[in-house]
C-alpha atoms as one frame of an Amber mdcrd trajectory, in Angstrom:
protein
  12.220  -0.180  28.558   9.857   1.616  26.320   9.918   3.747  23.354   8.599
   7.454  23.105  10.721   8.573  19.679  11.486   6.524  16.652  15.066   5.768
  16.855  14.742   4.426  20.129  12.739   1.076  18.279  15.759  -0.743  17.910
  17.402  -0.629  21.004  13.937  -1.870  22.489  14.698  -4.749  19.976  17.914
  -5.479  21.477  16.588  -5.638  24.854  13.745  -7.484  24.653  14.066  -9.958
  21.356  18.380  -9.496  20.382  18.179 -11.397  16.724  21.028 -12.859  15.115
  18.487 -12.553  11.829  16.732  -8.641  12.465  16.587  -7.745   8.604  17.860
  -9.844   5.577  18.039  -8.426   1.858  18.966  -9.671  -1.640  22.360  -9.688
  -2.444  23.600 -11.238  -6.067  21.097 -14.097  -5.905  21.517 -14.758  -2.212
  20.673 -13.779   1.157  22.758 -10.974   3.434  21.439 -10.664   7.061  22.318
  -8.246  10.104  21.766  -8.702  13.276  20.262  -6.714  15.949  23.576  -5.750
  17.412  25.144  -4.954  13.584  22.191  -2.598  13.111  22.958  -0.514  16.328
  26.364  -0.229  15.583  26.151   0.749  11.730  23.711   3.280  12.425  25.605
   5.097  15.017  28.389   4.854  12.726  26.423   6.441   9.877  25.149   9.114
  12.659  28.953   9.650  13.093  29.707  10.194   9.457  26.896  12.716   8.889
  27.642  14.840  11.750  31.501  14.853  10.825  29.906  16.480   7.507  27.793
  19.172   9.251  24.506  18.043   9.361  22.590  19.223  11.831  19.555  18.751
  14.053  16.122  19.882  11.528  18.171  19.438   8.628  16.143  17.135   5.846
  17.849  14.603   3.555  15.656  12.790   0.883  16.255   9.113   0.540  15.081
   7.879  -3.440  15.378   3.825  -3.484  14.072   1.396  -5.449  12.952  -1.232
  -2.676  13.005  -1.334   0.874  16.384  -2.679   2.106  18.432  -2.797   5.914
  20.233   0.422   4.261  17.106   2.133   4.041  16.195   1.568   7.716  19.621
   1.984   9.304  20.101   5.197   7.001  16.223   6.247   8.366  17.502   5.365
  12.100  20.421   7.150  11.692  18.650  10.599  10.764  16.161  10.112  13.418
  18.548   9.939  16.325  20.729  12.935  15.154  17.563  15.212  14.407  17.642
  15.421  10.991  14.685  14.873   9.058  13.981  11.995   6.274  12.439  12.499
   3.135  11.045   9.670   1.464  10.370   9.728  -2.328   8.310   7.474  -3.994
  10.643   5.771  -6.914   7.848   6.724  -9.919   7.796  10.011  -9.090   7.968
  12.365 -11.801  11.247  14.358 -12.733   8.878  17.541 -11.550   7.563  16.230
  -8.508  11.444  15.477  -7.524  12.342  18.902  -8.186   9.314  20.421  -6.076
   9.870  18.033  -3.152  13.659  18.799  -2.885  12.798  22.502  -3.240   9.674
  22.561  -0.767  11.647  20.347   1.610  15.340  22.376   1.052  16.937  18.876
   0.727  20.775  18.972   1.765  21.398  15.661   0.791  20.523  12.400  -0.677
  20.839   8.224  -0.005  20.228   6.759  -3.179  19.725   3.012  -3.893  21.361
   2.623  -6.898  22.811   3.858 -10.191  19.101   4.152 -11.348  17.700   6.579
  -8.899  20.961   8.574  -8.860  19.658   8.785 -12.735  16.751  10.370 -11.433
  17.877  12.679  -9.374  19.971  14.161 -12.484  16.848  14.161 -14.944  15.416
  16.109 -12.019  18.165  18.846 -12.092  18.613  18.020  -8.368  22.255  19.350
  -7.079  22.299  18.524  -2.739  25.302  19.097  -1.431  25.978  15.556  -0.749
  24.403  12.463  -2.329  25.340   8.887  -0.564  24.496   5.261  -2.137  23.380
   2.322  -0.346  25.500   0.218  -2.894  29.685   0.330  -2.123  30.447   1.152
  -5.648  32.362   4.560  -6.221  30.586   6.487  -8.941  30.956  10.371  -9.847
  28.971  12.347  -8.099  28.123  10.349  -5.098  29.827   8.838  -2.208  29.375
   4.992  -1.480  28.085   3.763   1.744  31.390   2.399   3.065  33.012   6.107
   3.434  30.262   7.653   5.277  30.387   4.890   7.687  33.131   6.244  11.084
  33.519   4.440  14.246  32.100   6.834  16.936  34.540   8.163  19.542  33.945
   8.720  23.260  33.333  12.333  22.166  31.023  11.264  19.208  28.787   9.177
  21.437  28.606  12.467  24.088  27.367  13.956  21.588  25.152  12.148  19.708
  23.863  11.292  23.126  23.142  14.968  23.928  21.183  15.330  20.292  18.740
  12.344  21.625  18.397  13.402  24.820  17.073  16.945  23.082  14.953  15.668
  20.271  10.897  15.452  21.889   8.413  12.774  21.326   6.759  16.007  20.044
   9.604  16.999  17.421   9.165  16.616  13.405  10.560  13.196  12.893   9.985
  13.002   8.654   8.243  14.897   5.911   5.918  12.716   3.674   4.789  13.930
   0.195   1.388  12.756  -0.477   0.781  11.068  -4.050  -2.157  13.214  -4.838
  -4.556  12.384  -8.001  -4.332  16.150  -8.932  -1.641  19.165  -8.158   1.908
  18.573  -6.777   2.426  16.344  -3.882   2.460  18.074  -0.387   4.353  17.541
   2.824   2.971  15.771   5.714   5.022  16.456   8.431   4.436  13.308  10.831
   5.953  14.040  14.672   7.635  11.259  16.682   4.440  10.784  18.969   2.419
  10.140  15.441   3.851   7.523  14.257   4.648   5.970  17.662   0.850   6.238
  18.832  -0.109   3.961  15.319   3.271   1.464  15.757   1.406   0.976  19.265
  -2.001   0.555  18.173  -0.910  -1.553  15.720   1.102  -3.896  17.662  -2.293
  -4.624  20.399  -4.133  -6.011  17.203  -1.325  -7.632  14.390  -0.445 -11.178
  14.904   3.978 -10.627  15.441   6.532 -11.307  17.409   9.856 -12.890  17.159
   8.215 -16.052  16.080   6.981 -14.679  13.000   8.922 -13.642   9.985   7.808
 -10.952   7.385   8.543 -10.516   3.911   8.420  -6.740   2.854   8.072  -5.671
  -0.746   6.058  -2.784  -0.469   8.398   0.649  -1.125   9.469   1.977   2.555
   8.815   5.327   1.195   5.093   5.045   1.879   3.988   5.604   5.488   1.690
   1.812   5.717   5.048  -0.200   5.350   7.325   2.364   6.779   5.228   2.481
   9.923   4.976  -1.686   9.347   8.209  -1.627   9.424   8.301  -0.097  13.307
   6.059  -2.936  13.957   8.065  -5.295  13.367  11.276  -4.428  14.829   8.879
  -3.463  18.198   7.782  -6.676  18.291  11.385  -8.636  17.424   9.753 -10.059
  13.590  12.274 -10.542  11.319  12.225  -8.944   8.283  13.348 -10.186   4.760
  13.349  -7.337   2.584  12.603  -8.396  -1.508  14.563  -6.926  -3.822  11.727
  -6.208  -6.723   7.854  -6.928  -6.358   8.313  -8.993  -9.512  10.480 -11.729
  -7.944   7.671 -12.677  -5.500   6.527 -15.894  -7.195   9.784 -16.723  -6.657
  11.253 -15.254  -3.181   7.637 -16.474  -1.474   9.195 -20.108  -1.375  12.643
 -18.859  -0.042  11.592 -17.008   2.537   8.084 -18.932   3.303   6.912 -16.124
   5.515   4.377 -15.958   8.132   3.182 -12.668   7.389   2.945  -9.800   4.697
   1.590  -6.390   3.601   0.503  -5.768   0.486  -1.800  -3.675  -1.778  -5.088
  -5.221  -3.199  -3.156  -5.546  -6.757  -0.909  -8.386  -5.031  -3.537 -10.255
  -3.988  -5.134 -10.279  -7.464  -2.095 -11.246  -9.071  -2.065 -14.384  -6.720
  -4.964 -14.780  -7.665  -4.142 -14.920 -11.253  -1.646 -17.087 -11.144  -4.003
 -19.406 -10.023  -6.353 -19.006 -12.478  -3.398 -18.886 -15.222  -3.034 -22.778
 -13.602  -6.740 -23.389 -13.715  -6.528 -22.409 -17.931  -3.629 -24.649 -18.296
  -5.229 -27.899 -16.184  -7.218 -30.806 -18.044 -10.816 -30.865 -17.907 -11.074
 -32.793 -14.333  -8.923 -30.575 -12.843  -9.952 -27.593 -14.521 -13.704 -28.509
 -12.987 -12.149 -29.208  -9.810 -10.549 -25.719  -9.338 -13.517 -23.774 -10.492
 -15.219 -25.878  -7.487 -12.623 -25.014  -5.049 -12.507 -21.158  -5.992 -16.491
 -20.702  -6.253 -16.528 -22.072  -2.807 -12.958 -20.559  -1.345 -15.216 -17.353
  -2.739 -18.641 -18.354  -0.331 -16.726 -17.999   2.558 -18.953 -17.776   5.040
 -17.315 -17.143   8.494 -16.674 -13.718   9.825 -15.020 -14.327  12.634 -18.127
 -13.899  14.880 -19.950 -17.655  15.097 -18.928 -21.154  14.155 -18.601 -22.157
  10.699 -21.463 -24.582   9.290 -20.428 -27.772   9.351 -21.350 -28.539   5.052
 -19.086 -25.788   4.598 -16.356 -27.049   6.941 -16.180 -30.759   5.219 -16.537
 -28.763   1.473 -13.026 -26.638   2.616 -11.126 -29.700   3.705 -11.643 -31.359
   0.339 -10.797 -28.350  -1.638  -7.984 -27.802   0.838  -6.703 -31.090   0.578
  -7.526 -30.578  -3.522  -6.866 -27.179  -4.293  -5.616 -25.005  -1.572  -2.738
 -26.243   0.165  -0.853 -26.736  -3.140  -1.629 -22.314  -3.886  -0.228 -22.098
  -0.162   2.942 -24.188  -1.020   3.744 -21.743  -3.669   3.927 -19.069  -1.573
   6.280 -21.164   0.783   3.461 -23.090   2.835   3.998 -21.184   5.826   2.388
 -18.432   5.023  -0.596 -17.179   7.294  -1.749 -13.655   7.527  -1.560 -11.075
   4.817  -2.641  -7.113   5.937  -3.954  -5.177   3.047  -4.339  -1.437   2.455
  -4.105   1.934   0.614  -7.159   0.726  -1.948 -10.001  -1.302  -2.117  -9.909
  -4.911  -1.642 -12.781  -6.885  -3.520 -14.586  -8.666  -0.652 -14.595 -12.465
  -2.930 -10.583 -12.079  -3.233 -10.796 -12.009   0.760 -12.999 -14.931   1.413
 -10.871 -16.853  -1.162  -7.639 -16.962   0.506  -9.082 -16.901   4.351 -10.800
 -20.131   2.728  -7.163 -21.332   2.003  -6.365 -20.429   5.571  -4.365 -17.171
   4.359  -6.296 -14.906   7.119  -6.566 -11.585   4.841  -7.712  -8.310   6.865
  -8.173  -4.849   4.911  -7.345  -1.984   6.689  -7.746   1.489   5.805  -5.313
   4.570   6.586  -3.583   8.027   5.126  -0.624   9.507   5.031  -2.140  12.048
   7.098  -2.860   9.516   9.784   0.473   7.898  10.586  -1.532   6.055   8.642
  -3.626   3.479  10.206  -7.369   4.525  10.871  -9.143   0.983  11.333  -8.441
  -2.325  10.706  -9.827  -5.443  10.645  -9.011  -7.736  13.373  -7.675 -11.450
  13.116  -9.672 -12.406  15.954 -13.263 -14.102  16.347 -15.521 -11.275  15.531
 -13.433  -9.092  14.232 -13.816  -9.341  10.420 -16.451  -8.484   8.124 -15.232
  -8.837   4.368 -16.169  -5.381   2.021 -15.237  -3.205   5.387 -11.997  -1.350
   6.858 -12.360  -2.755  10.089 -12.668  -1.389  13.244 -11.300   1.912  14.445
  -7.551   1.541  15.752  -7.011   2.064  19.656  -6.856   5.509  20.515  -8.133
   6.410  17.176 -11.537   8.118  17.134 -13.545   8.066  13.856 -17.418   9.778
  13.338 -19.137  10.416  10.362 -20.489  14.078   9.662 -23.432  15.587   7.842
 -24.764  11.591   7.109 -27.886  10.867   5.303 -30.736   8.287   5.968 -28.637
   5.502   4.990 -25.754   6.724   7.729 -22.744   7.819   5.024 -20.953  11.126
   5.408 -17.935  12.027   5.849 -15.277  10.284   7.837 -13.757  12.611  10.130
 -10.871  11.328  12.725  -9.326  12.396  15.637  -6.155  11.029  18.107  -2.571
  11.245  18.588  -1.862  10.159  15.377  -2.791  12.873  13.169  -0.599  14.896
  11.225   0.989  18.127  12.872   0.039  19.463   9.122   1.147  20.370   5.565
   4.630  21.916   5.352   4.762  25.455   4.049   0.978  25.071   3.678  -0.653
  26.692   6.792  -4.143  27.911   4.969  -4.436  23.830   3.644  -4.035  22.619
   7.221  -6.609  24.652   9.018  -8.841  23.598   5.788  -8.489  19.974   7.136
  -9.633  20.326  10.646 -13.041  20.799  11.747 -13.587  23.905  14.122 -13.537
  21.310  16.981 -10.404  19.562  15.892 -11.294  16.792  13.644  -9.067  15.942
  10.925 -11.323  15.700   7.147 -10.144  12.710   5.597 -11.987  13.621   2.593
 -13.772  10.004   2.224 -16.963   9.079   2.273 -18.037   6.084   4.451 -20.731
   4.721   6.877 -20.626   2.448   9.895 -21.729  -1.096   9.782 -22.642  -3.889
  12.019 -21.978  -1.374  14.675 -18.683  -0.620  14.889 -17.271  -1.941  11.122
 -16.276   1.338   8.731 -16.825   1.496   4.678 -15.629   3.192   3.070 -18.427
   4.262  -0.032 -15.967   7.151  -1.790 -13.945  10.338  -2.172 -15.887  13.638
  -1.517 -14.340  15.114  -4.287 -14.887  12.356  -6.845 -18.827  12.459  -6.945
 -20.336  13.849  -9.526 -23.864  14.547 -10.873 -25.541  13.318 -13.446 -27.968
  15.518 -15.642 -30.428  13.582 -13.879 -29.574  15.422 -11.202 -28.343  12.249
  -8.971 -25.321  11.943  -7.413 -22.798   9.106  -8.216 -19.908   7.865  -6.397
 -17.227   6.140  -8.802 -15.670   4.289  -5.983 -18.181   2.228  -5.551 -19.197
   1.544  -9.077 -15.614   0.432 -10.044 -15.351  -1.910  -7.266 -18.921  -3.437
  -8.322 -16.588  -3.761 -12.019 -13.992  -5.455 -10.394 -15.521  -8.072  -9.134
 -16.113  -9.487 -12.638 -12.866 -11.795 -13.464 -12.689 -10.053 -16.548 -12.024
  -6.683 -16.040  -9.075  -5.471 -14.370  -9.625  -1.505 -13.742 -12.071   0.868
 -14.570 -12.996   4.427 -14.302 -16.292   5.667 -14.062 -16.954   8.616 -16.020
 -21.018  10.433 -16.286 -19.934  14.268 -14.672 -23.270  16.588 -16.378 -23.775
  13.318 -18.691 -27.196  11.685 -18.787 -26.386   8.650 -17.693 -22.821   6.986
 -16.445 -20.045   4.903 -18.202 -16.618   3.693 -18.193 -13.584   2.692 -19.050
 -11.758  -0.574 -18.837  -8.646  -2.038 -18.982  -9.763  -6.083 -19.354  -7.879
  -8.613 -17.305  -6.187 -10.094 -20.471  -4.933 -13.565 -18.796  -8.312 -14.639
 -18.323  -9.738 -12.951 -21.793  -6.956 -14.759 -23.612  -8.266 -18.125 -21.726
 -11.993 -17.330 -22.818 -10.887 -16.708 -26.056  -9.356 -20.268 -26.781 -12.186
 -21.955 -24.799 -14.221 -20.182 -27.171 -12.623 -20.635 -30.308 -12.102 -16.619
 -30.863  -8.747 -16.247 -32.112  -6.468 -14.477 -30.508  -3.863 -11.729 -31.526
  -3.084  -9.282 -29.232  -4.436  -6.739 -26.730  -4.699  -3.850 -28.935  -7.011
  -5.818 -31.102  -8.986  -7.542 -29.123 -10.611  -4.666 -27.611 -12.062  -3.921
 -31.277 -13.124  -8.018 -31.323 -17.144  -8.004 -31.550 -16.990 -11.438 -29.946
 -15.298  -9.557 -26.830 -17.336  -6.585 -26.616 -20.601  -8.755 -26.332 -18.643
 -10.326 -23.638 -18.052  -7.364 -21.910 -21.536  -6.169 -22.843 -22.690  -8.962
 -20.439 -20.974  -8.780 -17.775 -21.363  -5.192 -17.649 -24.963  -5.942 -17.574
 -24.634  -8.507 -14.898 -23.064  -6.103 -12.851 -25.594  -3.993 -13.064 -28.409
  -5.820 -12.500 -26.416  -7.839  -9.562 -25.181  -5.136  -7.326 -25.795  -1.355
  -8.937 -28.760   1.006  -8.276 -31.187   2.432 -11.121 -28.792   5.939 -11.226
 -25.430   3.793 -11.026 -26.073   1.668 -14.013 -23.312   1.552 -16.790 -24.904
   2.265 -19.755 -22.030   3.258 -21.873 -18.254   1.392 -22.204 -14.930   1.519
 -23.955 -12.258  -1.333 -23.837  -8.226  -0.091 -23.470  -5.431  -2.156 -24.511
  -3.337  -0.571 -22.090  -3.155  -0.703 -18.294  -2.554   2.275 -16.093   0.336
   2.156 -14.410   2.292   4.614 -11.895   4.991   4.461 -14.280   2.964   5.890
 -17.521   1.605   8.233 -14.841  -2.113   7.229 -14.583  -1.704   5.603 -10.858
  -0.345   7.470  -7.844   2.396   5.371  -6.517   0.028   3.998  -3.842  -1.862
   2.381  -7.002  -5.231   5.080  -7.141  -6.422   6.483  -9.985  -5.345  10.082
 -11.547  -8.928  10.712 -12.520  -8.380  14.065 -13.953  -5.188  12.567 -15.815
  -6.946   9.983 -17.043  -9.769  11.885 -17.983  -7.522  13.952 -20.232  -5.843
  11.167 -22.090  -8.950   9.583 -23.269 -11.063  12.773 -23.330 -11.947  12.238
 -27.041 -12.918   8.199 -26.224 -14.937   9.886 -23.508 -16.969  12.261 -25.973
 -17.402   9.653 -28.345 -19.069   7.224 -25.818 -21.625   9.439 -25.059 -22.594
  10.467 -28.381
């Protein structure tokens, strides 16, 4: 058997890798699981109840959750194989951007996770005609799970039979809104043969099967773990679905997973939660850690020649010292980690492939199904600071490039959108006259066949100088200091460039008692003179280290606040709203250039 349409994932499941363990989720401190043939049977039973109440093939129903749970894909499955169309919305979303996507869309219904998004969908004004929770619970103005759930009859199974049997690989199988930095979101309408042409490419060059077990935390209503998701029931991985991001530290050693996706803001809270170990270790072991993470962040091997053999005896002391106690907090088994939707800072990569986590950034859109390259987890397929190699069947070339190779990355294959609902002029603005799709970023090829990804198009700017800057790159250059933990580069018709940053207070608290500067809280250590010369010189490191002449930060200003997607300065995929940003702090912007 193989699969051409979505729905038809899990029944490949059952055939080829039945599980008595498919999906797993958090229920009052403990664990409820389903099996294979429990998923089968309570999504045709949820098909059932929806058709009883009139739903029809191309009609779209928005599902609003706070986590990815077996609801969430049974109620997704469900939809798929009766034709109508599901509507993911990102749980941050704004009241507004609720309202616009169940207009745009013409939502005739709702799943809900819980009391809390139901909440939402009232501050947003939005009325569907039916609104269904994942939770059991009887509340007013929704139904519960239970009483949408009807055991199919003969007839029922006819005809949800005939609905499958008319729904083509070539049919609109969900609507995505993109989280975009400026504007209201917009509809990506994704086709059947999309997102099945990435789950396939994906599965020749990801590490599953039904040996492996996966912990998913990401929200299913972006397209990277949605279309993860696919993966993993494809290849028969279980999948134990956390109930908060949060609870990590603590559901890592329940689960101890072989495998996860995550954004680059997980990995650098692991990452501080080692160093929040290192500040709270005696001297020996405080010296022995730094040793351990300088060299975890030397990794040398790329996949592509034998390690040298100083640097193989240096690893198994700080694995024996260091590392294998990190990977026992995160439940010892864990292995391979996939990374996307923003930059990953190369050192944070070497680090845990030094602890034998195998780390491998891809790079992707909405647009895309998403998955555009990827770094491989074979020999010779990594090279940390890159996206990887382009995915099978995907092909990616760079337009208009200049002497050093970067242009734009254009992309073309089975997996690109069918285009922007109600939005035809926007579409044909994407494609090239000879069919490429514009992603819009800036990148050049390396060591051959590796993309990088250097920056968004539309986010250079030009200094009075008359030079062009990319922020992109300059803010990753930032990150890589321990110390700072965003920034956004600002110098649009300035003379020269600056920033601002958000400082990565764990570590500035640590500096400040190894340093004997006493410490009160964030919004007044920003003003501290001691900190600002610290900042000062790590700016200045940075810039002498790894910036050019033109991208130099010249100017600064430290925030006490971090940007979040919930105070509205991060899309929900974690990038920055420049222009948002740029208007909060427009008057700390002014200043710094005077």
């Amino acid at each position: 058997m193989d699969f051409t349409r979505l729905f038809e994932i899990l029944e490949y499941q059952q055939q080829r890798y039945p599980h008595q363990v498919a999906l797993a989720e958090r229920v009052q401190g403990g664990w409820q699981t389903w099996s294979t043939q429990e998923l089968l049977k309570t999504r045709d039973e949820l098909s059932t109840g929806m058709l009883h109440l009139g739903f029809h093939k191309g009609d779209r129903v928005g599902i609003l959750a706070h986590c990815g749970s077996p609801q969430w894909a049974m109620a997704d499955a469900a939809m798929l194989q009766i034709g109508v169309v599901p509507v993911p919305i990102h749980a941050t979303s704004r009241r507004d951007e609720i309202a616009h996507i169940a207009r745009d869309a013409g939502l005739r219904g709702f799943f809900v996770s819980n009391a809390a998004m139901f909440e939402r969908l009232r501050e947003a004004a939005v009325s569907p005609e039916f609104v269904f929770s994942f939770e059991n619970d009887e509340r007013d103005g929704w139904r519960p799970w239970g009483q949408l759930l009807q055991a199919p009859s003969t007839r029922d199974c006819e005809k949800i039979q005939y609905i499958r049997d008319g729904i083509s690989e070539r049919d609109l199988a969900t609507l995505l809104y993109t989280s975009g930095t400026t504007g209201m979101p917009k509809g990506v309408m994704l086709s059947h043969a999309n997102i099945v042409s990435n789950i396939k490419s994906v599965l020749a060059i990801v590490p599953v099967g039904p040996d492996v077990t996966a912990l998913s935390f990401l929200p299913l209503s972006h397209i990277f773990e949605r279309m993860v998701t696919y993966v993993y029931q494809a290849a028969g991985t279980p999948v134990w679905y956390a109930d908060a991001v949060e609870n990590l530290p603590r559901l890592l050693p329940d689960v101890r997973p072989h495998i996860v996706t995550a954004v680059p803001r997980i990995l650098e809270r692991m990452h501080e939660r080692l160093m929040e170990e290192r500040n709270r270790s005696g001297p020996l072991k405080k010296k022995v850690m730094d040793w351990a993470i300088a060299l975890g962040e030397r990794f040398p091997y790329s996949g592509g020649r034998a390690m040298p053999l100083d640097y193989l005896l240096k690893r198994w002391v700080a694995d024996v010292l260091v590392f294998r106690h990190w990977r026992k907090r995160m439940g010892s088994r864990i292995r391979y980690i996939a990374v996307g939707a923003a930059a990953l800072q190369p050192r944070l990569g070497r680090l845990f492939s030094a602890a034998r986590i195998d780390v491998r950034e891809g790079y992707g859109l909405t647009e895309t199904s998403p998955v555009i390259a990827f770094n491989r987890f074979e020999p010779g397929g990594v090279h940390f600071g890159t996206v990887g190699i382009p995915a099978p069947g995907v092909e990616v070339r760079i337009v208009e490039a200049d002497e050093q190779g970067e242009g734009e990355i254009e992309v073309r294959g089975p997996n690109v959108m069918v285009g922007y609902h109600n939005l035809p002029d926007e579409t044909a603005a994407r494609f090239s006259d000879d069919g490429w799709f514009k992603t819009g970023d800036m990148g050049k090829f390396e060591f051959k066949r590796f993309l990088k990804i250097t920056g968004r198009k539309s986010e250079i700017f030009k200094t009075t100088t008359g030079k062009f800057v990319a922020p992109a790159f300059v803010e990753q250059q930032l990150a890589l200091s321990p110390f700072i933990s965003q920034a956004m580069c600002v110098g649009l018709n300035r003379p020269h460039v600056g920033a601002l940053i958000v400082p990565n207070f764990d570590m500035l608290e640590a500096w400040c008692r190894e340093n004997n500067v006493h410490w009160t809280s964030p919004q007044f250590m920003v003003l501290n003179p001691k900190v600002e010369k610290l900042f000062r010189q790590e700016i200045e490191r940075v810039n002498e280290e790894r910036l050019g002449p033109i991208e130099k930060v010249r100017v600064f200003h430290l925030l006490h606040e971090p940007w979040t997607s919930e105070n509205g300065l991060l899309t929900p995929t974690l990038k920055l709203k420049r222009e948002t940003i740029g208007k909060k702090f427009e008057a700390v912007i002014e200043q710094m250039f005077k």
